[in-house]
C-alpha positions in Angstrom: 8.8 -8.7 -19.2 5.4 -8.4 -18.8 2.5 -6.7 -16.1 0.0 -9.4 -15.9 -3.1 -9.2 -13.8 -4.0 -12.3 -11.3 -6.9 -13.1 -9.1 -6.7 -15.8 -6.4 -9.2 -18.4 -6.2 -8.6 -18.7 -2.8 -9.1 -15.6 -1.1 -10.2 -13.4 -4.4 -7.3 -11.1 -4.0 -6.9 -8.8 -7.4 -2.8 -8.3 -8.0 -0.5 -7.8 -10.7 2.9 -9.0 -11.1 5.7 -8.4 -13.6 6.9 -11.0 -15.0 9.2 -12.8 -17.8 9.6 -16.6 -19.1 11.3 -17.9 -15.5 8.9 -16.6 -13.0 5.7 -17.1 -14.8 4.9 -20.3 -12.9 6.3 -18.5 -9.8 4.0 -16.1 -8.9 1.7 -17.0 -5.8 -0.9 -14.9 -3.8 0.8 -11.5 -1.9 -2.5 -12.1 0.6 -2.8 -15.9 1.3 0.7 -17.0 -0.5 -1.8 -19.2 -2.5 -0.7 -20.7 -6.0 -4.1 -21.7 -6.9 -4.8 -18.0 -9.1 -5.3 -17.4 -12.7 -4.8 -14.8 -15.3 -7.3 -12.2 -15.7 -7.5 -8.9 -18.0 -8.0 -5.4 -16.2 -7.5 -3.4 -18.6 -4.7 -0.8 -17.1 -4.1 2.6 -18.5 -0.3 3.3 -18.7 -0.8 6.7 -20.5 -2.2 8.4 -22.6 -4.4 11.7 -22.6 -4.9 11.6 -18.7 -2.1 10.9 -17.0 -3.4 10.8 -13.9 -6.2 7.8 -14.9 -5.5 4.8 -12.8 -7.0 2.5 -15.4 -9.9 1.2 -13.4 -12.7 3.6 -14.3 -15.2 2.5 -16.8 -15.9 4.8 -20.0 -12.5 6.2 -19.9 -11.7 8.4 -22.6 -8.1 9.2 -21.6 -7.1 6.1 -21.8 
């Protein structure tokens, strides 16, 4: 299983799903139920020094 970060061509929604080998080509828009999205890298923070870092602020050093 994987966390992998979407954004909708459609309506430019920013998601993430989790996902494994049989829902991959699944996974549609939570806003607009779209299918037209594509894969993008957010770079999350799952850890670390700060535990409390969401993962979205730039320069992180906790992360």
């Amino acid at each position: 299983m994987a966390i992998i970060d979407y954004k909708c061509e459609d309506c430019g929604e920013k998601f993430f799903e989790i996902v494994n080998a049989s829902n991959r080509d699944k996974v549609i828009c939570p806003k607009c139920e779209s299918k037209n999205i594509n894969q993008i890298f957010e770079g999350k923070c799952l850890g670390g020094a700060n535990k409390s870092c969401s993962g979205s602020c730039s320069g992180c050093s906790g992360c």
